[in-house]
N, C-alpha and C positions, 0 to 999 in steps of 0.2 A: 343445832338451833336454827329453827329456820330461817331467821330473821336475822343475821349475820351476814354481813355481803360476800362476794364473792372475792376471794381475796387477791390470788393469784394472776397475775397478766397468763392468758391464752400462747401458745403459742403461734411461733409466725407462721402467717398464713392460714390459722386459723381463725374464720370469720366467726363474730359475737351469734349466739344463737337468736332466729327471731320469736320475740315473745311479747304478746301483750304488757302494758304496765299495769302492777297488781291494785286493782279497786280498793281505794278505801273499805278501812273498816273499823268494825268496833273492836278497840283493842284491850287485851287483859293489863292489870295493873304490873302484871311480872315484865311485858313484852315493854312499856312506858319507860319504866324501871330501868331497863335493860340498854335502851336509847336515849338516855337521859345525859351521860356523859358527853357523848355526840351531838345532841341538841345546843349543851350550855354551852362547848367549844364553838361549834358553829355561827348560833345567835349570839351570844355573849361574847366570848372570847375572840372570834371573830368580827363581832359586829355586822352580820351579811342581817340584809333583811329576811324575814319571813319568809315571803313566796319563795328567796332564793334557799332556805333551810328547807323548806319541803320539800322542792324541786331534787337535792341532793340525798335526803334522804331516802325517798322516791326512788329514783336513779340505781344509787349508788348500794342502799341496803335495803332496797327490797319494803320500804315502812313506807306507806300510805294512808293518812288523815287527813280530812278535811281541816279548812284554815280555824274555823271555831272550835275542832278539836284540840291543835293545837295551842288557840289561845288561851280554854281553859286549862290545861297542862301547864304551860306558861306563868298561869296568875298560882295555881297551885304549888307551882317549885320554888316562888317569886323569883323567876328572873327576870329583870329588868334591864332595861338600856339606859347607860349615862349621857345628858346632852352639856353643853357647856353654852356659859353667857358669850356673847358675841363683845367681848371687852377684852382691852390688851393687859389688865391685870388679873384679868379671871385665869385661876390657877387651880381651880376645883370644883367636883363637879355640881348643878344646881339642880332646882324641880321648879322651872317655872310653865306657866302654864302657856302650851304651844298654840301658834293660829293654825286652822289649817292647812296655811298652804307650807308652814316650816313642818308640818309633822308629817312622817315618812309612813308607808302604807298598813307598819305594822303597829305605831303609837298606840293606835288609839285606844287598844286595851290594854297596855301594859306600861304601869307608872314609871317612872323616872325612879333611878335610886343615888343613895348617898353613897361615896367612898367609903365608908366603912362597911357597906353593904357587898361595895362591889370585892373590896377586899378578901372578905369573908368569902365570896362564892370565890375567887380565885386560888384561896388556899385551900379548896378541897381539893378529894382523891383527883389526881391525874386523867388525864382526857387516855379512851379505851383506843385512841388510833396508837399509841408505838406497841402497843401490845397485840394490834390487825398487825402492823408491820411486821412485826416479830414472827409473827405466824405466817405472813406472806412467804417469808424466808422459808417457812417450814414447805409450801407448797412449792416453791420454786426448784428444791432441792432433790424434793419428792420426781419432780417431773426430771430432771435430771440424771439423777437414777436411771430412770428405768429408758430413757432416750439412751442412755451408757451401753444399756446392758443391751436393747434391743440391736445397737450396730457391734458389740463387741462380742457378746458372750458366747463361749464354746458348748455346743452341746455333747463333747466329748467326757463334761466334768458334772453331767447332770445328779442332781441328789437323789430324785425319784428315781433312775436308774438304778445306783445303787443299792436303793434301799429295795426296791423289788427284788434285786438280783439274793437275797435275802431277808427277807421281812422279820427272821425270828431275832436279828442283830442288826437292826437299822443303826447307820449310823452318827457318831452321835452329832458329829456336827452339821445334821441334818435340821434346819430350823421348826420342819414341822414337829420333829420331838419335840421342842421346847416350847410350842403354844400349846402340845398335848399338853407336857405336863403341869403349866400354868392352869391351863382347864380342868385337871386334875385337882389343884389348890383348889379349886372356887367352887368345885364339886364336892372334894372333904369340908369348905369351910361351911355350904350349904346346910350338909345334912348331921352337922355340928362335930366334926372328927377336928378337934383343934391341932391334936398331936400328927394326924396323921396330913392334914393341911401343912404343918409347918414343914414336914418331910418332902411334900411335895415342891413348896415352893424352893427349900434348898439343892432339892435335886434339879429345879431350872436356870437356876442361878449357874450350880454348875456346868450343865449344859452348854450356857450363853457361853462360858470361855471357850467355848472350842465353838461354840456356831461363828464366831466372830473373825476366825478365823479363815473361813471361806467366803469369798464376796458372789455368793449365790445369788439370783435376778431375785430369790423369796426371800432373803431377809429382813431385808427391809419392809419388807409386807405382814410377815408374821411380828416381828417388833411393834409395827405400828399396831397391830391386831392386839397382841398382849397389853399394851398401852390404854387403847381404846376399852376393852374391855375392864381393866383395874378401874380407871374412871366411872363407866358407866353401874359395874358392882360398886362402887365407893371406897375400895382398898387404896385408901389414899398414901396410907403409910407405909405398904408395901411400894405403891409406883414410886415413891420418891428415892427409898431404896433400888429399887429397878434403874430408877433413871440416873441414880448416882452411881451404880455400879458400872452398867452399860457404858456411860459418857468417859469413866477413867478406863477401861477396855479397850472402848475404841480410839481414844485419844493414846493410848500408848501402841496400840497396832494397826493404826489407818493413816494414810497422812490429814493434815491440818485443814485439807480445805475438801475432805471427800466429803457427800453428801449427807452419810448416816453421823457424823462427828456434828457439821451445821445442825441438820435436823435435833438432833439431842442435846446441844447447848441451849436450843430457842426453846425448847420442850420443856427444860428445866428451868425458866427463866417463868412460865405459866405458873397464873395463879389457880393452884387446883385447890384448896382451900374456902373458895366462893363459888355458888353455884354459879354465877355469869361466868368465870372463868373456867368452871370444867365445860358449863356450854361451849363454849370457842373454841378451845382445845377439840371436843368431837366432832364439831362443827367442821372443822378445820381438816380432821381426818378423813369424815366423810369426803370433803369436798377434792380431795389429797384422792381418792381412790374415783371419784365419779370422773375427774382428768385424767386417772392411767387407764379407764376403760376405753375411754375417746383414742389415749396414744396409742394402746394396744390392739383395740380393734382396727385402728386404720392398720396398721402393717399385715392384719389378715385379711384384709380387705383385695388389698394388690402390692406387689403378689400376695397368693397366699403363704406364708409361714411353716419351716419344715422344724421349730421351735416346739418341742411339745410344752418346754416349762410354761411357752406366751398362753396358748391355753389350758393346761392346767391353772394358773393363775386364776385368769379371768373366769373359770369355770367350776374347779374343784373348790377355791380359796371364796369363791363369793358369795358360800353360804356361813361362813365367820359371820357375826354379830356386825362388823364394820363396814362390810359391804354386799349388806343385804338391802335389795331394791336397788340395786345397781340400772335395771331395766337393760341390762344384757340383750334382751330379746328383739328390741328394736335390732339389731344387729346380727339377726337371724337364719337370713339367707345368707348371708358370706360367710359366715359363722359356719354354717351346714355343709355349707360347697368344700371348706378349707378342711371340714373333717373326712369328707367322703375325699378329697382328693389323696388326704394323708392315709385314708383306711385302705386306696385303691395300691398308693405306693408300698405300702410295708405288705398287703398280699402277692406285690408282684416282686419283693427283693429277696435275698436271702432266705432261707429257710432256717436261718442259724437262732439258739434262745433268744439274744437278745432281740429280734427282728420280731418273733412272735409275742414277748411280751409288750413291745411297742404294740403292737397289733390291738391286743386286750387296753392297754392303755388307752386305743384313741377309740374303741368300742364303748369301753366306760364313760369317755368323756362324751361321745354322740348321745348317750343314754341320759347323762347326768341332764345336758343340755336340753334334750327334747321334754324330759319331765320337769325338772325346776324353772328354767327360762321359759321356752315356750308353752309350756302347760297341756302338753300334747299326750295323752294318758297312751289312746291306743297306738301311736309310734314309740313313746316308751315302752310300752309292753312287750312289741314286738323287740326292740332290740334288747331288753331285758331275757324271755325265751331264749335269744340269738347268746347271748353272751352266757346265759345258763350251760345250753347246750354243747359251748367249745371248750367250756372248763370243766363236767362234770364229771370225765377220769381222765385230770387231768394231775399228774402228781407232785407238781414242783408249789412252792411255798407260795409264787407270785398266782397262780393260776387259783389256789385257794382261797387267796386273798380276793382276786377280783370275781368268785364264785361267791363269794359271801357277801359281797356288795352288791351282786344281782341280784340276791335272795331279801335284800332289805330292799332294793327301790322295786323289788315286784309288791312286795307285801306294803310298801305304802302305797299304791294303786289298789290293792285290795282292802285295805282301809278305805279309801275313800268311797268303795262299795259297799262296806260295812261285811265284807267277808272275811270274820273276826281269825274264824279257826285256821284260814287258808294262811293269813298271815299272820298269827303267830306261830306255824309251821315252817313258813318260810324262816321269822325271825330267830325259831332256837336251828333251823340248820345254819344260819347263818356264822351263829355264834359258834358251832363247832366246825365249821368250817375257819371263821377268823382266829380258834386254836392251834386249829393244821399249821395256817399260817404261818403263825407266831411260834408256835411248837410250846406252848404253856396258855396255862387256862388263867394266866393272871397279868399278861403283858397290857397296858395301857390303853391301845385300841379296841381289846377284846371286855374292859371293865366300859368303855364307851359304846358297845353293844351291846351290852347287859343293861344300863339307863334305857335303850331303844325300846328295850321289848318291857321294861319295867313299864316304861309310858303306854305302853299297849295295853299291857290288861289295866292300866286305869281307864284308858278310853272307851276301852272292852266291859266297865263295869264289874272288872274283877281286884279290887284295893286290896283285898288281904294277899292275893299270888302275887301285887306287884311289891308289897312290902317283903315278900320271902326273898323276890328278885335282887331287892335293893341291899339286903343282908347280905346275899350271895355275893355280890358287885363290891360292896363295901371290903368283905373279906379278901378277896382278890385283888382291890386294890391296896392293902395293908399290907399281902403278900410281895406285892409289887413294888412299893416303897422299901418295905424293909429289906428286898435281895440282897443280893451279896453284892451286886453292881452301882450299890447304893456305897460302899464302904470307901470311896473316894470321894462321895459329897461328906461323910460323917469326919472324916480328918481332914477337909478344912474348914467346916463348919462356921466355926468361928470366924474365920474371914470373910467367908461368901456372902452372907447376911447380915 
């Protein structure tokens, strides 16, 4: 929500960005609504005058009105200020009529009210500050995080490594499985697969116990991603589930004060129920990822970062729902430097596998970058060719993998030419190349490349080839649920959910 302040203190020695202060405007009755808790604490419950309620609001969250808007707002909510008689028995409060030099700047439109009035307003809903607070917590904790990881963490114990060093058995406590297969639920719950959504969500459940188990720099990044998204689909009932599971998870294998246990106490203390409350809560996440772009690109900044997780993160992970418009791109040239310096070192080290698929890894990542961040078609292109060309016999699982990913960001460059045929050429080799892969035409990523090209021939004006597509995606993803690797989520079923 836009209009939510900014919750979390900066860190030190980080100076406040400079920004104009946002012009008055005409505002919607949702946006009033929504600042109205805030106001009556303020004026009311505080008792600050006017100018000094704007000036905070202003300020503080981003809401700017004129004082006449505010005043009719004011007469509309009736809130009123209590004065008292200037007498030593006066015990309660009066409406007498003020001169003006007794009445304060913001009287003059807003009547006096009785104690039972003021009562009344005082025993409504709760002022929306311990619930910023609450969420502050959530930001503080966040940055915390990944301050942890950025001085501590080994890249001898990376997940992406692993999982490349085998793509057709990623493993499981790999967290990007488990925001696939979240995405999986929300993809069967979509195209109305209810049985086969519920399969999916108990095979992420089960997942989470074993992601839980590794304190990877992504975890906490795809958790808040699955989060984000339940919210913004509306699966209220599954997150609260989610969030109850998660919190007795990590509460029995994290200590007491690590940041994902904080983060998921305050989480679960949200009212996701109201829509001003799921506001906040995304609000909150949003604002939770636009500070670890700030913390993570300065360490690539100087030096640069021999980290591939730091940009993958910031790079692979930022086209999630949660941290899209990141504005990455401001951060362009170091961004660029730090990968050409990483691309120079892995061609001049070892010639060993692992070396070369770091190789392809930080090729992808210059690619992903030049096309989604910078919006740079013919430098993507070029390093798309570039990375075609070093995997096309190339025979190992990871090489396939990152040949089928070239084969999709060429073909959405030919998209935006409207050179229909060229890219959905690209997209079905893509799709058999992400089988190589995975070594099955039904694993998870490769049913997430079957939507791609489904989207295509809709774009393409071809609806009935993309409904064949969606059948075919459906089937394989049913095949994928139902494996045999599923038979550890079906005996404990019952508890995981």
């Amino acid at each position: 929500m836009n209009h939510l302040p900014m919750l979390a203190p900066r860190l030190p020695g980080h100076s406040p960005p400079v920004s104009l202060p946002p012009a008055s405007k005409e505002h919607t009755e949702l946006e009033w609504e929504s600042k109205k808790p805030i106001i009556k604490h303020l004026y009311i419950d505080e008792s600050r005058k006017l100018n000094e309620t704007m000036a905070i609001l202003e300020k503080k969250h981003g809401f700017a009105a004129t004082e006449q808007m505010f005043k009719k707002r004011l007469r509309k909510w009736n809130f009123r200020k209590r004065t008292y008689r200037k007498h030593s028995h006066a015990t309660s409060p009066v409406t007498p009529p003020l001169r003006p030099e007794e009445d304060d700047d913001d009287a003059e439109d807003v009547p006096r009210v009785s104690l039972q009035e003021i009562t009344a307003l005082t025993c409504r809903q709760p002022s929306p500050l311990e619930s910023h607070a609450r969420l502050e917590v959530v930001l503080g904790s966040v940055l915390s995080w990944s301050s942890e990881k950025l001085d501590t963490y080994q890249i001898e114990s990376d997940q992406m490594s692993k999982y490349l060093a085998n793509p057709n058995q990623p493993p499981i406590e790999d967290s990007r499985t488990m925001y696939r297969t979240f995405e999986l639920f929300f993809d069967m719950w979509k195209y109305g697969k209810g049985n086969l959504a519920g399969l999916a969500a108990r095979k992420g459940f089960y997942i989470l116990e074993y992601v839980l188990t590794v304190d990877h720099p992504d975890l906490i990044w795809h958790m808040l991603d699955i989060i984000f998204d339940m919210i913004q689909k509306n699966h209220i009932q599954l997150l609260g589930m989610f969030l109850g599971h998660s919190t007795a998870l990590a509460e029995a294998r994290l200590p007491q004060q690590h940041p994902l246990v904080r983060i998921l106490h305050q989480l679960c203390k949200c009212d996701f129920q109201t829509e001003e409350g799921r506001q906040q809560a995304t609000h909150v996440l949003r604002q939770a990822w636009l500070r670890n772009v700030d913390l993570l690109g300065d360490r690539i900044s100087t030096p640069p970062s021999d980290s591939l997780w730091l940009y993958e993160q910031l790079i692979w992970d930022a086209r999630t729902n949660l941290r899209r418009e990141s504005n990455l791109a401001r951060k362009g040239e170091a961004m660029t430097n730090a990968l050409e310096a990483l691309a120079l070192s892995r061609e001049s080290g070892p010639g060993d596998e692992s070396n070369a698929s770091d190789s392809l890894r930080v090729a992808a990542l210059m690619l992903e970058f030049a096309q989604m961040d910078l919006q740079n078609k013919e430098k993507a292109k070029e390093l798309a060719v570039s990375l075609l060309e070093s995997t096309q016999n190339s025979e190992t699982c990871s090489g396939a993998r990152f040949h089928a990913y070239a084969r999709k960001m060429l073909a959405r460059i030919q998209q935006g030419r409207c050179e229909w045929d060229l890219a959905e050429e690209n997209l079905k080799m893509a799709i058999r190349k992400r089988e190589a892969a995975h070594g099955t035409d039904s694993d998870i990523r490769v049913v997430r490349d079957m939507w791609v090209l489904a989207d295509h021939y809709r774009r393409a004006g071809k609806p009935e080839v993309a409904d064949i597509v969606i059948d075919d995606a459906l089937s394989r993803a049913q095949r994928y649920l139902e494996g045999n690797d599923l038979m550890g989520v079906k005996e404990i079923g019952s508890t995981t959910i």
